[in-house]
DSSP file (Angstrom, degrees, kcal/mol; ACC not computed):
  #  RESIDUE AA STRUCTURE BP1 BP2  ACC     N-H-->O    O-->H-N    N-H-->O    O-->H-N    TCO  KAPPA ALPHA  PHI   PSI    X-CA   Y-CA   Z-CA
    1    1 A X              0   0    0      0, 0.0     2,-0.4     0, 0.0     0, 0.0   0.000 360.0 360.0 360.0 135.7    5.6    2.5   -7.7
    2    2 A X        +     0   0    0      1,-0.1     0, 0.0     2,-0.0     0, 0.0  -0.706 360.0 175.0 -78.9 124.2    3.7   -0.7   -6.3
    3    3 A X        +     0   0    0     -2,-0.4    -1,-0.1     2,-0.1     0, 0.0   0.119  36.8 133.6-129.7  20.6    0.7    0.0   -4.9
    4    4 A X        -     0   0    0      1,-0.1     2,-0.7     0, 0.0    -2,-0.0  -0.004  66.7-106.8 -45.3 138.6    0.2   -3.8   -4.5
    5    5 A X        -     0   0    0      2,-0.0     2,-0.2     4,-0.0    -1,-0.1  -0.852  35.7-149.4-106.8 143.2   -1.0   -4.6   -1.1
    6    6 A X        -     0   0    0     -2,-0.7     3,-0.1     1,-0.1     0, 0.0  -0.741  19.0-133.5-112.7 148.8    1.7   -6.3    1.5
    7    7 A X  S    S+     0   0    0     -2,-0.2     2,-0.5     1,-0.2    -1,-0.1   0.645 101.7  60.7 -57.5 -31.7    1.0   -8.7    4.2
    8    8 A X        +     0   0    0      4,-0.0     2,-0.5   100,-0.0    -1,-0.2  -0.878  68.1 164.2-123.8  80.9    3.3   -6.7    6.3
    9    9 A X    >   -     0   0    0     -2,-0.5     3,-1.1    -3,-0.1    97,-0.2  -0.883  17.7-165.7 -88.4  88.4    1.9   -2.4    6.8
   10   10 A X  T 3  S+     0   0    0     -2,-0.5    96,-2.2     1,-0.3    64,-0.2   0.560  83.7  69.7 -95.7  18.6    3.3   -0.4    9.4
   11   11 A X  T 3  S+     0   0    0     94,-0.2    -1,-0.3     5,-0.0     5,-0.1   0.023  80.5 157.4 -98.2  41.1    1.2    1.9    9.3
   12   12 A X    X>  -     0   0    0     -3,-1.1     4,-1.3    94,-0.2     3,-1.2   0.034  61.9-108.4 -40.1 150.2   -1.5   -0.4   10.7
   13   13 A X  T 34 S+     0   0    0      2,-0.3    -1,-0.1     1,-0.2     5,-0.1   0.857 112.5  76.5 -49.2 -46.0   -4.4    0.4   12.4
   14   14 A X  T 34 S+     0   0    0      1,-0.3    -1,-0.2     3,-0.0    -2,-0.1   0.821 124.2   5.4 -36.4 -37.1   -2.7   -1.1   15.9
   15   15 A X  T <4 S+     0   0    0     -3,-1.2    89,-0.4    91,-0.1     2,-0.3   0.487 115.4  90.4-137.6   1.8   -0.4    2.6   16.1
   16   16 A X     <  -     0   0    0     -4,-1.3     2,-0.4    -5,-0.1    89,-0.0  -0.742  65.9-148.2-110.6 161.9   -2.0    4.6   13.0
   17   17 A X        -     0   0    0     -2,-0.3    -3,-0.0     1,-0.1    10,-0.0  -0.948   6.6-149.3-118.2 131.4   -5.0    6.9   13.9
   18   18 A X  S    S+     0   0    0     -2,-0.4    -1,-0.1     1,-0.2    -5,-0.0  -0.042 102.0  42.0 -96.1  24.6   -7.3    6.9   10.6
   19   19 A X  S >  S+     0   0    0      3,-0.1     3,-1.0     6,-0.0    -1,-0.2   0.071  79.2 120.3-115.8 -39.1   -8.3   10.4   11.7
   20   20 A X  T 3  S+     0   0    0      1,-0.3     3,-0.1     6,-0.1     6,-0.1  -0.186  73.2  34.6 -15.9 111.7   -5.0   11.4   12.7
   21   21 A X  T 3  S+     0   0    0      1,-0.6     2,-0.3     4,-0.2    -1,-0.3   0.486  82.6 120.5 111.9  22.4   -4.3   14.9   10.2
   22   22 A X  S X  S-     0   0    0     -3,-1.0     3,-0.9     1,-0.1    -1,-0.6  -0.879  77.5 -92.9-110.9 139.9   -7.9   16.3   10.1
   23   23 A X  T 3  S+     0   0    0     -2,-0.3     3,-0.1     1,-0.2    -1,-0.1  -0.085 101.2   2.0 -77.1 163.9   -7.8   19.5   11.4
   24   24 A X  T 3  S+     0   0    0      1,-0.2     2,-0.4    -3,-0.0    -1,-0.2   0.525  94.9 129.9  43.4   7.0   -8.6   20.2   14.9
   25   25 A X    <   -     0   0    0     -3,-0.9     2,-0.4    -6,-0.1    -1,-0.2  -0.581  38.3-168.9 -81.3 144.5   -8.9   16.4   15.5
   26   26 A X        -     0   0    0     -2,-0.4     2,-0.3    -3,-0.1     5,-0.2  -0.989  22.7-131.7-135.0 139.5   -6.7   15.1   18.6
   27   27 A X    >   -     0   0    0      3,-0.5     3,-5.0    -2,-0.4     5,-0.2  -0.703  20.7-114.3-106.3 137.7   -6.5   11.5   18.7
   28   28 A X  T 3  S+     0   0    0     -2,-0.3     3,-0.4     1,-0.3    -1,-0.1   0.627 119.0  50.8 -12.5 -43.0   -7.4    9.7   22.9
   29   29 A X  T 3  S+     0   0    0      1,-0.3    -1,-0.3     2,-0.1    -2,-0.1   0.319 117.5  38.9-127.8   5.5   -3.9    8.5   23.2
   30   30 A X    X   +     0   0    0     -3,-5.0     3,-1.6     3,-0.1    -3,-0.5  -0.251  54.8 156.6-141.0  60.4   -2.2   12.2   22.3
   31   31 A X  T 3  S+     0   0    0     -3,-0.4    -3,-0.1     1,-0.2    -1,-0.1   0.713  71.5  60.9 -24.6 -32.4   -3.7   15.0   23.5
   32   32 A X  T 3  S+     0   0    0     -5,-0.2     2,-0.3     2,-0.1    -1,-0.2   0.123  74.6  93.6-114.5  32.6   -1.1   16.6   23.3
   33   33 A X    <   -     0   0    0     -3,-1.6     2,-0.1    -6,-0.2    -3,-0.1  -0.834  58.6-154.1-119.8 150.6   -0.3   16.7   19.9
   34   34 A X    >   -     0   0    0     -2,-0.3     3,-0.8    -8,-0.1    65,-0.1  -0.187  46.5 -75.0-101.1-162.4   -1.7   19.9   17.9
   35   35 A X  G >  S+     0   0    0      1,-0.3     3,-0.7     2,-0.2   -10,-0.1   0.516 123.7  78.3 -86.5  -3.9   -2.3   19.7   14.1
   36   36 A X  G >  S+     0   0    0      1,-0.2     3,-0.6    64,-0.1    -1,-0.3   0.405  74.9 100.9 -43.7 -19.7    1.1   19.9   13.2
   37   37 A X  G <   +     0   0    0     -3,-0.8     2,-2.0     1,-0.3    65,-0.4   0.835  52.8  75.2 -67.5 -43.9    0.6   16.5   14.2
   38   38 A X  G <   -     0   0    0     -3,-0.7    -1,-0.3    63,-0.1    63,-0.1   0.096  60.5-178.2 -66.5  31.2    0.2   14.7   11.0
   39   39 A X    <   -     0   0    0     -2,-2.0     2,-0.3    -3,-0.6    17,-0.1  -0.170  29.2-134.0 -23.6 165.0    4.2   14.4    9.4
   40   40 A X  E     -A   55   0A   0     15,-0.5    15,-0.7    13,-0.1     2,-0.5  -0.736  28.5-169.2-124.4 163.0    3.7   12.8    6.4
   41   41 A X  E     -A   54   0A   0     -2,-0.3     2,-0.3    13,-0.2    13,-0.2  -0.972  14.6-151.6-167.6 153.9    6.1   10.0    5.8
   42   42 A X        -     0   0    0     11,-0.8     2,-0.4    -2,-0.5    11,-0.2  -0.735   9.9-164.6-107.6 156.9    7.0    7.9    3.0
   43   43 A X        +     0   0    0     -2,-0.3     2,-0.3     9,-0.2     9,-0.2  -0.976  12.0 167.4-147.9 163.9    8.2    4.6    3.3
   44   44 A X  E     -B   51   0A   0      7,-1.2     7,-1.4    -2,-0.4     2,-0.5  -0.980  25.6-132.7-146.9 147.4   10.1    2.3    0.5
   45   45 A X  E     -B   50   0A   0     -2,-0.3     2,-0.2     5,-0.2     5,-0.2  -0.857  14.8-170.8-120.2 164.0   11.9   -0.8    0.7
   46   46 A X        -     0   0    0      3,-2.1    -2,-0.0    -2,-0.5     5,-0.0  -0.734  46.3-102.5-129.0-178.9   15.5   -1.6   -0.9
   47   47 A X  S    S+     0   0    0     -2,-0.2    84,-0.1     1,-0.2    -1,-0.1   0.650 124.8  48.4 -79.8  -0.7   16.9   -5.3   -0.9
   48   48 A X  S    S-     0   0    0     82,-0.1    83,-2.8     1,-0.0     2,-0.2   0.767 122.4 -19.5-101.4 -23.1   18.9   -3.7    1.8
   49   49 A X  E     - C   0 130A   0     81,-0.3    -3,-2.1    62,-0.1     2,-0.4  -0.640  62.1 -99.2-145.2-164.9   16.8   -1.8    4.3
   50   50 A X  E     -BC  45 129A   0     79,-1.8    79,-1.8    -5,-0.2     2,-0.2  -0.829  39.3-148.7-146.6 151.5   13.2    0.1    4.8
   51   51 A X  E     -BC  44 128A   0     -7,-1.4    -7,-1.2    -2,-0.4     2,-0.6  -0.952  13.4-163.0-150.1 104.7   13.6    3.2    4.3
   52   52 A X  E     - C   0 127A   0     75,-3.5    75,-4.9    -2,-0.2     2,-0.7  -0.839   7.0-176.8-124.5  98.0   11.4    5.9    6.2
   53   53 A X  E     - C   0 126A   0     -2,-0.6   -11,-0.8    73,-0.2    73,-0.3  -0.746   1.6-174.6-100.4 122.6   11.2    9.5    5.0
   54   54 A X  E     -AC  41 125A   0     71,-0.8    71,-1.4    -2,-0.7     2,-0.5  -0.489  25.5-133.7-104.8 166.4    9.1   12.5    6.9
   55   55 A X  E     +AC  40 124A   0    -15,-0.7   -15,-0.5    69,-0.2    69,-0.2  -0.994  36.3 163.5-132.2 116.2    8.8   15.7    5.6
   56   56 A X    >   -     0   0    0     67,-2.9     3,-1.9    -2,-0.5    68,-0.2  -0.177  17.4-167.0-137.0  28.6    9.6   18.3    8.6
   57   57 A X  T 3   +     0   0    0     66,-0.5     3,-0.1     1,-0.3    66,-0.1  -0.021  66.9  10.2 -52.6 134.7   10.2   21.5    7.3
   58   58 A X  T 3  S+     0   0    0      1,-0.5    -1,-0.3    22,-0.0    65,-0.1  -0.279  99.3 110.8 108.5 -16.0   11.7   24.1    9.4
   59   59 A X    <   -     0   0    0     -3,-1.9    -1,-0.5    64,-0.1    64,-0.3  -0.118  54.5-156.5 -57.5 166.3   12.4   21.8   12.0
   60   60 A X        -     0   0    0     -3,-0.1     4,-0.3    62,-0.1     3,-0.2  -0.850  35.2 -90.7-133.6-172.9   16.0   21.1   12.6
   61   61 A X  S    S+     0   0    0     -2,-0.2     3,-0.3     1,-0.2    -2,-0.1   0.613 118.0  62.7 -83.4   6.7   17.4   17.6   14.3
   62   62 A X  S    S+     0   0    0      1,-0.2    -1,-0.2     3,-0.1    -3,-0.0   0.749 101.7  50.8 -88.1 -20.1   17.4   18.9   17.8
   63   63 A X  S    S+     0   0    0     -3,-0.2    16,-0.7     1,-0.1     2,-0.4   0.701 103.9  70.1 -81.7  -6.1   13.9   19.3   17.7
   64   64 A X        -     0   0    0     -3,-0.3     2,-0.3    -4,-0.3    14,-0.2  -0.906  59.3-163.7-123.4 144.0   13.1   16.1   16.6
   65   65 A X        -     0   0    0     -2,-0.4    12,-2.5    12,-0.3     2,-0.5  -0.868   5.1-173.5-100.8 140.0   13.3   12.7   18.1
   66   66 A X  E     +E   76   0B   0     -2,-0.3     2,-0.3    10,-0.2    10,-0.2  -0.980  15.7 163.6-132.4 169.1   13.2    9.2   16.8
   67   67 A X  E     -E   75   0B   0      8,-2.3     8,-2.5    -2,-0.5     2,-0.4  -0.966  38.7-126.3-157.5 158.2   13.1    5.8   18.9
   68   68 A X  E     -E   74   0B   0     -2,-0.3     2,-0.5     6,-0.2     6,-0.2  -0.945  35.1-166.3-107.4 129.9   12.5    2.6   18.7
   69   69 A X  E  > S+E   73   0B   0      4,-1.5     4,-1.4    -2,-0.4     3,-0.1  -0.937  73.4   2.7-111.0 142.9    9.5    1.0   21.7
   70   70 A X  T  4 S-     0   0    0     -2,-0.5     2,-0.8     1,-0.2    -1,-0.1   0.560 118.2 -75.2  64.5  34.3    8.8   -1.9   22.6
   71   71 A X  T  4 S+     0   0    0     -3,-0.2    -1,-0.2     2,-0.2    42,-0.1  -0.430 132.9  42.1  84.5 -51.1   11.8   -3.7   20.1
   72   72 A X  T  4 S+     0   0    0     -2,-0.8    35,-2.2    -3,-0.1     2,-0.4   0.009  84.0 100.2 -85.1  12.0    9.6   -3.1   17.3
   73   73 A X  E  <  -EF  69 106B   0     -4,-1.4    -4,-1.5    33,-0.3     2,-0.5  -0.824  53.5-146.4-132.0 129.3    7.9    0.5   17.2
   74   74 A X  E     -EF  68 105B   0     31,-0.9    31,-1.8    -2,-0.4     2,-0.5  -0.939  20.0-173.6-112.0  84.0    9.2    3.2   15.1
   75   75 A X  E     -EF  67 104B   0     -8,-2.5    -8,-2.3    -2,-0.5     2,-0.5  -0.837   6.0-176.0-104.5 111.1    8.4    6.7   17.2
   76   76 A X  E     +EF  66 103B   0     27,-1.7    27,-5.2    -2,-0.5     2,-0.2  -0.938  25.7 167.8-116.9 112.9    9.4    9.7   15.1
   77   77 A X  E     + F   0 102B   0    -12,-2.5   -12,-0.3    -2,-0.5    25,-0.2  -0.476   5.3 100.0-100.9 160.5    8.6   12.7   17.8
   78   78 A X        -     0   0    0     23,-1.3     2,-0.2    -2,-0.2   -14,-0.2  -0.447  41.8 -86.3 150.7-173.8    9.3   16.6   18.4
   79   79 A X        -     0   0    0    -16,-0.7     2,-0.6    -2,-0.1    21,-0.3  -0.800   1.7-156.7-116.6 136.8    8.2   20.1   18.3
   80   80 A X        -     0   0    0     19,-5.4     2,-0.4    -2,-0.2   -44,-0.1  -0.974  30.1-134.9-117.3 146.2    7.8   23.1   16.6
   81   81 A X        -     0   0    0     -2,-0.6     2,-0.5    17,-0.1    18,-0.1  -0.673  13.2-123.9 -81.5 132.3    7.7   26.5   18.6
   82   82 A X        -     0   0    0     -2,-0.4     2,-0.1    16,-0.1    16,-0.1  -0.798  29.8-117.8 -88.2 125.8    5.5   29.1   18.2
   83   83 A X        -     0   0    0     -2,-0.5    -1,-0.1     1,-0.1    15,-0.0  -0.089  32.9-119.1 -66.9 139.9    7.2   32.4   17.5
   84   84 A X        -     0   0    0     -2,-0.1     2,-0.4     1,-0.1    -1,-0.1  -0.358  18.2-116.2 -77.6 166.1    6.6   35.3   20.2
   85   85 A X        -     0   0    0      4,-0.1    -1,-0.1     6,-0.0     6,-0.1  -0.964  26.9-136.5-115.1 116.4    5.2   38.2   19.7
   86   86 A X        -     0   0    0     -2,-0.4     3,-0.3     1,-0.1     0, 0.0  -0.084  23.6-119.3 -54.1 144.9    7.7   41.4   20.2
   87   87 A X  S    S+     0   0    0      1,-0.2    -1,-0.1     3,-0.0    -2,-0.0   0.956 125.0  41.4 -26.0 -77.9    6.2   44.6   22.2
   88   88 A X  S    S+     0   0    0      2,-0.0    -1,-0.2     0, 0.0     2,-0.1   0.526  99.6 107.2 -61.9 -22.5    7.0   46.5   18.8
   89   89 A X        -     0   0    0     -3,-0.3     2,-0.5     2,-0.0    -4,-0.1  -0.361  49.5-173.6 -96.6 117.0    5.7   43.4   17.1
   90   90 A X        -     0   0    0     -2,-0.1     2,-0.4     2,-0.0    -4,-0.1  -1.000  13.9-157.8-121.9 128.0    1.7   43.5   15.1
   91   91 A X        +     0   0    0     -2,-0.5     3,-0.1     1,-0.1    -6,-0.0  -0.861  17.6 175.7 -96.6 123.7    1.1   40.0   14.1
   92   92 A X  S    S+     0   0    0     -2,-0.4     2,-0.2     1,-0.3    -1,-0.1   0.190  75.8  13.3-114.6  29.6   -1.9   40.6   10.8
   93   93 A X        -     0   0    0      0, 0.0    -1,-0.3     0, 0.0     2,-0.3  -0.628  57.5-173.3 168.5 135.3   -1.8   36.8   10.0
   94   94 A X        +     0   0    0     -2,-0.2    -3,-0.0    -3,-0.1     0, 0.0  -0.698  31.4 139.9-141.3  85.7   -0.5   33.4   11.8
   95   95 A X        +     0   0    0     -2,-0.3    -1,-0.1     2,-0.1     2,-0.0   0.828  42.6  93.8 -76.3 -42.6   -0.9   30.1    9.3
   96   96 A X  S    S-     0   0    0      1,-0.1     2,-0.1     2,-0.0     0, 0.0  -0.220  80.0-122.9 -77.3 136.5    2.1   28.2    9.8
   97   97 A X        -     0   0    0    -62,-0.1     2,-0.2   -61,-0.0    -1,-0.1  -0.447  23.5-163.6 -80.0 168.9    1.3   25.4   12.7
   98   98 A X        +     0   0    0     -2,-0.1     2,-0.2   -16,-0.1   -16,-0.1  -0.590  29.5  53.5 178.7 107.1    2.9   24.8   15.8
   99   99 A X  S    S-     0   0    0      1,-0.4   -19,-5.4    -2,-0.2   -66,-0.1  -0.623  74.9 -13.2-175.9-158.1    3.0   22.1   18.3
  100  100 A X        -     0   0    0    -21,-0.3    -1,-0.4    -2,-0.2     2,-0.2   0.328  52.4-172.5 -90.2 169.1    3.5   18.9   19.4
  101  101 A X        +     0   0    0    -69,-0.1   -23,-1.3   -22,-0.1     2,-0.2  -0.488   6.5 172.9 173.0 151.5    3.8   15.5   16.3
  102  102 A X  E     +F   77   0B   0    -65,-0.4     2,-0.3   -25,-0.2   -25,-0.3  -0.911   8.0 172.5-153.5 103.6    3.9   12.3   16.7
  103  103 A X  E     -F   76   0B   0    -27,-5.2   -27,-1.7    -2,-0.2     2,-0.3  -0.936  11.8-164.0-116.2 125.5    3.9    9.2   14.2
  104  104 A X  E     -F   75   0B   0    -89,-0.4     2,-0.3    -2,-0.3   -29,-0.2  -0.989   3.3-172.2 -84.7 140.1    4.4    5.4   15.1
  105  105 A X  E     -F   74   0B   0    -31,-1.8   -31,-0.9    -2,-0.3     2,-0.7  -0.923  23.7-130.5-118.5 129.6    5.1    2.8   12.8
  106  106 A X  E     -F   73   0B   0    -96,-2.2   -33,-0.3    -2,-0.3   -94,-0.2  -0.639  31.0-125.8 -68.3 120.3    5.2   -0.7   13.6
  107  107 A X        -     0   0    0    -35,-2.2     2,-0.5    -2,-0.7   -35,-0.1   0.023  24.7-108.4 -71.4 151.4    8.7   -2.5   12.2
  108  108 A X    >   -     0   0    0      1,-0.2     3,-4.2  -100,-0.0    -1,-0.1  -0.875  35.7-104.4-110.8 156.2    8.6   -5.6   10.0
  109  109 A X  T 3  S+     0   0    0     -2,-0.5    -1,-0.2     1,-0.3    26,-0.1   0.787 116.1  59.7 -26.9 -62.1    9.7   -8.5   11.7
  110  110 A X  T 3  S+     0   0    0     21,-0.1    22,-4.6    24,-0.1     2,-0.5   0.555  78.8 120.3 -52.3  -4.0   13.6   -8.2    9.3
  111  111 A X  E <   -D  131   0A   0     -3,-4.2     2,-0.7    20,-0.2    20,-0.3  -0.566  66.5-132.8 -90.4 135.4   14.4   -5.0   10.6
  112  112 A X  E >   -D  130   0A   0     18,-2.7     3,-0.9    -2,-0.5    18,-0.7  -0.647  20.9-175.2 -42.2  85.8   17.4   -4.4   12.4
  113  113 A X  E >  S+     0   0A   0     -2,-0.7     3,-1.7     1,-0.3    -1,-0.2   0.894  79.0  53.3 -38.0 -66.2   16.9   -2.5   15.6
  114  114 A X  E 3  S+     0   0A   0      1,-0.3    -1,-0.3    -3,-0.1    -2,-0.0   0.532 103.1  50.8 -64.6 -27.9   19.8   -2.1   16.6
  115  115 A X  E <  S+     0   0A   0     -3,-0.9    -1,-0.3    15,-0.2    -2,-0.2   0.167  75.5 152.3-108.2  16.2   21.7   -0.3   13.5
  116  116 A X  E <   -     0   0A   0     -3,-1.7     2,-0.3    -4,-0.2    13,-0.2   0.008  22.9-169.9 -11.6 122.0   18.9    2.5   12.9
  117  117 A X  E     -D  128   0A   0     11,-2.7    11,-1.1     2,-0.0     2,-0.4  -0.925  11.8-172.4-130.1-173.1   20.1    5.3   11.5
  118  118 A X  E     -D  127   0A   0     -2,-0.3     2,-0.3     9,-0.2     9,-0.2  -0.980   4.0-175.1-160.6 129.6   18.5    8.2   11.2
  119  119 A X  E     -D  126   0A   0      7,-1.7     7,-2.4    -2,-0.4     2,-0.3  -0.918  14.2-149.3-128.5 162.9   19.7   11.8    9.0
  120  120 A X  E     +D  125   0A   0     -2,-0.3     2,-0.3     5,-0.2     5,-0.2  -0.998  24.3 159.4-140.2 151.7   18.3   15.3    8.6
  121  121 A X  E >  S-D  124   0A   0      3,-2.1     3,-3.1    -2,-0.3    -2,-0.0  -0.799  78.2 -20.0-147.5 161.4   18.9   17.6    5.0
  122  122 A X  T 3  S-     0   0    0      1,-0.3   -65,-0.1    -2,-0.3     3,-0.1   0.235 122.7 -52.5  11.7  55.5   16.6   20.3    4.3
  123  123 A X  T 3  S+     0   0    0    -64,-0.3   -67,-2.9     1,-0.2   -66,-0.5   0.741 105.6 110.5  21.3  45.1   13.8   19.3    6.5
  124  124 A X  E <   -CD  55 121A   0     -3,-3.1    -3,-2.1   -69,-0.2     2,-0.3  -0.989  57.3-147.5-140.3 149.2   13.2   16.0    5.5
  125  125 A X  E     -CD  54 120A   0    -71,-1.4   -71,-0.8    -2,-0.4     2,-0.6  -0.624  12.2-160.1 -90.7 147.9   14.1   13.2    8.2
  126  126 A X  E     -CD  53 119A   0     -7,-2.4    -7,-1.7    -2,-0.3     2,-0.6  -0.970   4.0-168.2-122.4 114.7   15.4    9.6    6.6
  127  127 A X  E     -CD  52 118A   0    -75,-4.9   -75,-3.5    -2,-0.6     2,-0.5  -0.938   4.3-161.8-113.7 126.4   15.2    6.9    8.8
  128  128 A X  E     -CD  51 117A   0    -11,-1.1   -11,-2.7    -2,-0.6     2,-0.4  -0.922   7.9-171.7-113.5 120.6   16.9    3.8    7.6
  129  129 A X  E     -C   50   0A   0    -79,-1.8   -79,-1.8    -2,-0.5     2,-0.2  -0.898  16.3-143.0 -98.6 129.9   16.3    0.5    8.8
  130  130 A X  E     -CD  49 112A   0    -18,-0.7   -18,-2.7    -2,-0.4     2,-0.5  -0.718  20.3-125.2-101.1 161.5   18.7   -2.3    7.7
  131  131 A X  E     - D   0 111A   0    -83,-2.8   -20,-0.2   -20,-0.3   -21,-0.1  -0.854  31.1-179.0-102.6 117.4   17.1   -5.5    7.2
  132  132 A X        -     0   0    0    -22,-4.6     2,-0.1    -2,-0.5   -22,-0.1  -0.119  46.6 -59.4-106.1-169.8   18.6   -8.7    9.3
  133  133 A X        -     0   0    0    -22,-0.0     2,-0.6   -24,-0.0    -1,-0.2  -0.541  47.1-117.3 -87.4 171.1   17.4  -12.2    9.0
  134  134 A X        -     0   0    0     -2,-0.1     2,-0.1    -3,-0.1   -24,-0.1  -0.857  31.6-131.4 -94.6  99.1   13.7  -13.3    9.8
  135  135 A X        -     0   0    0     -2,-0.6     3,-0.1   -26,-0.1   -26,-0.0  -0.279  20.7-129.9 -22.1  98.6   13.7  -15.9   13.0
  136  136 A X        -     0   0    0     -2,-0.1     2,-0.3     1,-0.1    -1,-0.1  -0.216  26.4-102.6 -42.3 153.3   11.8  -18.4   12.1
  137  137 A X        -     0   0    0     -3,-0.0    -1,-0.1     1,-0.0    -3,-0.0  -0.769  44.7-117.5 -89.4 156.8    9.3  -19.1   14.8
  138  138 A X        -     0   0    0     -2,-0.3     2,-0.5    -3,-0.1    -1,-0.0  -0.233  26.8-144.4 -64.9 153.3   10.8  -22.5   16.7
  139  139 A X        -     0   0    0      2,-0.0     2,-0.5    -3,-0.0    -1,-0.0  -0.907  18.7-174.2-138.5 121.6    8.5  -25.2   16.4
  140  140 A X        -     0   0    0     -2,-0.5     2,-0.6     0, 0.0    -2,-0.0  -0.730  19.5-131.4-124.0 142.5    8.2  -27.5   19.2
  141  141 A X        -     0   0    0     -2,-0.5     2,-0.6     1,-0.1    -2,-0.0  -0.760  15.6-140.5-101.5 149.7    6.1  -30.8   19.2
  142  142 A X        -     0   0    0     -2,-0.6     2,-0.1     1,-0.1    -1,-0.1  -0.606  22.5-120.1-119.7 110.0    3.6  -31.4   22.2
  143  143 A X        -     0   0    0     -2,-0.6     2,-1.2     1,-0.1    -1,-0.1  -0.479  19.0-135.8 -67.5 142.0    3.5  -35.1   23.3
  144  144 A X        -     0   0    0     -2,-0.1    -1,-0.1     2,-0.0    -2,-0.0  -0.463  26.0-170.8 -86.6  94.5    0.0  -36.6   23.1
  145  145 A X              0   0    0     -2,-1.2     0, 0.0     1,-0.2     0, 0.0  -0.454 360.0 360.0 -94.6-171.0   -0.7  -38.6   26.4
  146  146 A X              0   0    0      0, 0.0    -1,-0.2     0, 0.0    -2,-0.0   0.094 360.0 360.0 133.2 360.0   -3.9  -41.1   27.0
């Protein structure tokens, strides 16, 4: 594994919260994410794709969302429920979290928007991004006058 640093991070400061997974922390711009909040997520690249896995156990995919914002922004969403507590029901311990999560990852320029795909196996999510070409930016020349 490379642990090499690239020009191109999308976990960047711009969308990743460096406090973000510390307990009881709630980051300004989510309130309304609990401590559940932190998915962990891997990412790898192949010659073909980026390749984005989160580790979501007990969730299934109807609790979870992913999207893309703003063309480029990778928003992997959802909920876990907290189980009620039965009449008949003495709860003597409650560890497991339950809430709210949220991650975004900023896209590198090659990725394909548009052909996302996304699976769920045994609560872990895989999000596959295929890799297009990079647009060069246009370069246009500016007449001088005087």
């Amino acid at each position: 594994m490379s642990l090499i640093p690239n020009f191109f991070d999308p976990f960047s400061k711009d969308i990743w919260d460096p406090l973000e997974g510390f307990p009881f922390y709630r980051s300004a711009g989510n309130r309304d994410v609990s401590g559940f909040a932190s998915a962990r997520i891997d990412w790898k690249e192949t010659p073909e794709a980026h390749v984005f896995k989160a580790d979501l156990p007990g969730l299934n995919k109807e609790e979870v969302k992913v999207e893309v914002e703003d063309g480029r922004v990778l928003k992997i969403s959802g909920e876990r429920s907290s189980e009620k507590e039965d009449r008949d029901e003495k709860w003597h311990r409650v560890e497991r979290t339950s809430g709210k999560f949220l991650r975004r990852l900023r896209l590198p320029e090659n990725a394909k928007t548009g052909d996302i795909k996304a699976a769920m196996e045994n609560g872990v999510l895989t999000v596959t991004v295929p890799k297009g070409e990079v647009n060069q930016p246009e370069v246009k020349a500016i007449e001088i006058s005087g």
